[in-house]
C-alpha positions in Angstrom: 12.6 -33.1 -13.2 12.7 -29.3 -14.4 11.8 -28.3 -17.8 15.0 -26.9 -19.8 13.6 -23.3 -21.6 16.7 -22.7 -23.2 19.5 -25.0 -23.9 22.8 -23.8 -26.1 25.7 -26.0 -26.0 29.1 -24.3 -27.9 27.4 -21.3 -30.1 29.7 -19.5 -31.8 28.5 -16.2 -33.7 30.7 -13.9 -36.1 30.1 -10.8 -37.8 32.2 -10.6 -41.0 34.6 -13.6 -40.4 34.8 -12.3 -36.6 33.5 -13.8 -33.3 31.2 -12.1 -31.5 30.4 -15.1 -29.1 32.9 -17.7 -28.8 31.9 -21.1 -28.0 28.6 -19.9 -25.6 26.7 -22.3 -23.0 24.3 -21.9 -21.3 21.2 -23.4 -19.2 17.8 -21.7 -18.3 15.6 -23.9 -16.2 11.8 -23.3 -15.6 11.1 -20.6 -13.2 14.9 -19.4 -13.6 15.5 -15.2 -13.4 18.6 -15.1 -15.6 20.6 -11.9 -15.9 22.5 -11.2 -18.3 25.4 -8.5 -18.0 28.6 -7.7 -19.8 30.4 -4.8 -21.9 29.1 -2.4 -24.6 30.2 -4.9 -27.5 30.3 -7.6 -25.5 27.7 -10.0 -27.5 24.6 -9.6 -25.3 22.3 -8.5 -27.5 23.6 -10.8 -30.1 23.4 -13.8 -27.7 19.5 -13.0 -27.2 19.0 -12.6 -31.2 20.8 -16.0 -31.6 18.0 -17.7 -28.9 15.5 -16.5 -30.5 16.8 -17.3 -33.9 17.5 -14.0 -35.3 20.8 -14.8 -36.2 22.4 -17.4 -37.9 24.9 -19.3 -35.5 28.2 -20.6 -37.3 28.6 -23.7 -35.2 26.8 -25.3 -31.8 23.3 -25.8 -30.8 20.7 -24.1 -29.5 17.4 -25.4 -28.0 14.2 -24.0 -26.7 11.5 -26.0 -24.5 13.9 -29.2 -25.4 13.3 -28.8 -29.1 16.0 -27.9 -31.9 15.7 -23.9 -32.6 15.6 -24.9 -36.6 12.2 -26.7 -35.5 10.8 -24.4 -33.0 7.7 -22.7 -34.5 5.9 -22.4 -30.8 6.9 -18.2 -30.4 3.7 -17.7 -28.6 5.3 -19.1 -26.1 8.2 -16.7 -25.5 6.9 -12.8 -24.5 9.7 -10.3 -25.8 10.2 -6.1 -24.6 12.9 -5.1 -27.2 15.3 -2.8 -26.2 14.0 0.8 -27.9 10.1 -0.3 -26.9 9.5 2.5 -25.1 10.7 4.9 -27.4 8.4 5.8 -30.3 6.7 8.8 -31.5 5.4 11.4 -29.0 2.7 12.2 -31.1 1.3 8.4 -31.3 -2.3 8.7 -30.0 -2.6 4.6 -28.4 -3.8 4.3 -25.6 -2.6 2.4 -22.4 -5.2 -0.5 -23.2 -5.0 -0.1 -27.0 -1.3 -0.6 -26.6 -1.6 -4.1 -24.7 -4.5 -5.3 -26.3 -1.9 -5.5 -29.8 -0.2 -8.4 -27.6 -3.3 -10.5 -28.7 -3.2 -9.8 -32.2 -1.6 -13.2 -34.0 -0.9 -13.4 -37.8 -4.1 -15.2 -37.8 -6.2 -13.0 -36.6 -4.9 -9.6 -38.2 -8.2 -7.3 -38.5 -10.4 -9.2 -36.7 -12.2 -8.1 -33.8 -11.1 -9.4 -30.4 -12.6 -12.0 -28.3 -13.8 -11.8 -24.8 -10.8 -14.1 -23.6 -8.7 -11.5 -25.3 -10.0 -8.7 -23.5 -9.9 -10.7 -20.3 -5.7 -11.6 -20.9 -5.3 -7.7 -21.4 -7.0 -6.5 -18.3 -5.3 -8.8 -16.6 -1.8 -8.5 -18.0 -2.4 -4.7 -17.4 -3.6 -5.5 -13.6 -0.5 -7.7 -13.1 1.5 -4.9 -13.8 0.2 -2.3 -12.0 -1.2 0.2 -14.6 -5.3 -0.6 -14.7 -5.8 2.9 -13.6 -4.2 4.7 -16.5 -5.8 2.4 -19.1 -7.6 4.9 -20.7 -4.7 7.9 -20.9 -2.5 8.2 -24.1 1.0 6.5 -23.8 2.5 9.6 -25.0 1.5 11.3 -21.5 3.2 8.8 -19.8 6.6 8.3 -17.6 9.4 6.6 -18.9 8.7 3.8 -16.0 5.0 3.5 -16.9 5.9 3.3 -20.7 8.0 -0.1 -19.5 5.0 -1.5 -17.3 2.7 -1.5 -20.8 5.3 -2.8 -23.1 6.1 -5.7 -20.4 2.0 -6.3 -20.2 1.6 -6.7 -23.7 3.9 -9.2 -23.3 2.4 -10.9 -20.6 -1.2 -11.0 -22.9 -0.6 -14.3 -24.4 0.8 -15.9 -20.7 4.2 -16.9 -22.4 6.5 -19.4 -20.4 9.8 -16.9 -21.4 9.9 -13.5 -20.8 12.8 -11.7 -22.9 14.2 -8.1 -22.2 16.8 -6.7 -24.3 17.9 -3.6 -21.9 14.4 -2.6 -21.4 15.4 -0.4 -18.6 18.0 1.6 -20.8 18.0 5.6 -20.5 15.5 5.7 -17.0 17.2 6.6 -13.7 18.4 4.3 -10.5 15.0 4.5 -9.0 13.0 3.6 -12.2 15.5 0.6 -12.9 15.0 -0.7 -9.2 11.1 -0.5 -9.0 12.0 -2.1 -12.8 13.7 -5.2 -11.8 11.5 -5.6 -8.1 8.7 -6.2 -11.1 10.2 -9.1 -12.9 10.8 -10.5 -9.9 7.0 -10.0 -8.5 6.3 -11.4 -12.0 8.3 -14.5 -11.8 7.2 -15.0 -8.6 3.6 -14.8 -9.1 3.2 -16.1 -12.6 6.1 -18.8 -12.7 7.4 -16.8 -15.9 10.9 -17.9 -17.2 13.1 -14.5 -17.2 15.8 -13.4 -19.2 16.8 -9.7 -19.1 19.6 -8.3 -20.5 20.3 -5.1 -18.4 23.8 -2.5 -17.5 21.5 -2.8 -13.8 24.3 -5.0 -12.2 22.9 -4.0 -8.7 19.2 -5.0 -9.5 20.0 -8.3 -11.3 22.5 -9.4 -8.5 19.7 -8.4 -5.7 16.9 -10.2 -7.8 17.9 -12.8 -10.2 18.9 -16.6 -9.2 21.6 -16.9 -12.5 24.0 -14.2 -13.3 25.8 -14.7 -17.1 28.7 -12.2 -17.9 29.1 -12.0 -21.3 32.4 -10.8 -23.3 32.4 -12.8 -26.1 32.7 -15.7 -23.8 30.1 -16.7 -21.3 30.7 -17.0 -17.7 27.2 -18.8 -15.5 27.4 -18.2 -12.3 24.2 -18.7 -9.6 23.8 -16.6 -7.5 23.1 -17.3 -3.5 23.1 -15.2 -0.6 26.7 -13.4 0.2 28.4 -15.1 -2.9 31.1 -12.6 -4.4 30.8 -12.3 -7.7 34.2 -10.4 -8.1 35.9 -12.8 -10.1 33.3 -13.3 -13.1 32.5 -9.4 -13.5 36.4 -8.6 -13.5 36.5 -11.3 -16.5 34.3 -8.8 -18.5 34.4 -5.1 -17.3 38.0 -5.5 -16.2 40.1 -5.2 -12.9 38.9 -1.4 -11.6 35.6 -3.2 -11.2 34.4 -3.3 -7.1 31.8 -4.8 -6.1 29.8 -4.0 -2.7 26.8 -6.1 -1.3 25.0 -4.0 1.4 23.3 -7.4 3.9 21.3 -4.8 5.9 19.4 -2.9 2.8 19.4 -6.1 0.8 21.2 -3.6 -2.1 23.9 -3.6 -4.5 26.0 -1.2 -5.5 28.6 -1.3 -8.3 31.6 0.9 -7.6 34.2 2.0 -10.3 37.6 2.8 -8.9 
């Protein structure tokens, strides 16, 4: 039977007395590439932070890897790019390696030199992503695309089960964003990696991800299989001028507005 990563059954999260996510459920099963789409205001970002326990939730449940969140103390488990990662000071002098090798640092091992194992996890997070050869150069020389590939490494040092990724390609052009998502899914295919991304990309998640959830302060699941129409459920949150258009023969998608 396949594990259940996340599990929230009715959530409801408000902001001063007001609902940001009305009565939210959802499944992720192991091995799942979930995106998650929606609005500006819609609740996505608040429906990550309430996963993760960041917020409070007013009513419902919420479970990761089958346990109660309240009792969930396993985060080494869950890899997380927030959504400004990439942007920091120009002037920070990290490099590439130095950069991923912080995803093995743990509260209980603050200071203390690194192991061998830990060295080992970072070269290969760094290999699975693609960006060995520029270990040595200083992030602040780098493209916005490479910036991404570190962040998502670091991540990947302590082999979590859940990947998280609050709009991580946010601000980069079509071409990063594609090469972006073509990643994750090289990643979950290759790794087994639970993925949740939050991303404005509807193209990328529809031609990569295997769950689609639109989120305006409801939730709507949808799985997605070849030549489904996902019409209906986007419409629901970004409203009636919304086309969409599959291209079969590029195996592309293309969101039109009009």
């Amino acid at each position: 039977m396949t594990e259940k990563i996340i599990e929230a059954r009715d959530v409801v999260v408000k902001y001063n007395g007001v609902p940001v996510l009305d009565r939210v459920s959802l499944e992720v099963m192991k091995g799942d590439f979930l995106g998650i789409v929606g609005p500006n205001g819609g609740g996505k970002t608040t429906l990550l932070n309430a996963l993760l326990g960041n917020v409070k939730i007013a009513s419902g449940e919420i479970r990761l890897f089958g346990i109660e969140l309240s009792k969930f103390k396993d985060f080494q488990r869950i890899g997380y790019v927030a959504q400004h990662a990439i942007q920091f000071d120009l002037l920070f002098p990290a490099t590439v390696e130095e950069i991923v090798r912080l995803g093995c640092v743990s509260r209980g091992r603050l200071g203390r030199p690194l192991r061998a194992e830990d060295r080992r996890a970072a070269d290969e997070a760094m290999e699975l992503v693609g960006i060995t050869g520029i270990r040595g150069r200083k992030i602040s020389e780098l493209s916005g695309g490479q910036k991404q590939r570190i962040f998502i490494a670091k991540a990947l040092v302590k082999r979590p089960e859940l990947l998280v990724l609050d709009e991580a390609t946010s601000g980069l052009d079509v071409s990063i964003q594609d090469r972006f998502v073509s990643l994750l899914k090289k990643l979950s295919a290759e790794t087994g990696v639970t993925i949740v991304t939050v991303s404005h990309d509807l193209s990328g998640v529809m031609c990569q991800a295997n769950k689609l959830a639109v989120v305006n302060r409801r939730l709507e699941l949808t799985e997605i299989v070849p030549g489904m129409d996902p019409t209906t459920a986007l419409r629901e949150a970004y409203g009636e001028h919304f086309t969409f258009v599959f291209h079969n023969e590029r195996d592309n998608c293309l969101i039109r507005n009009g």
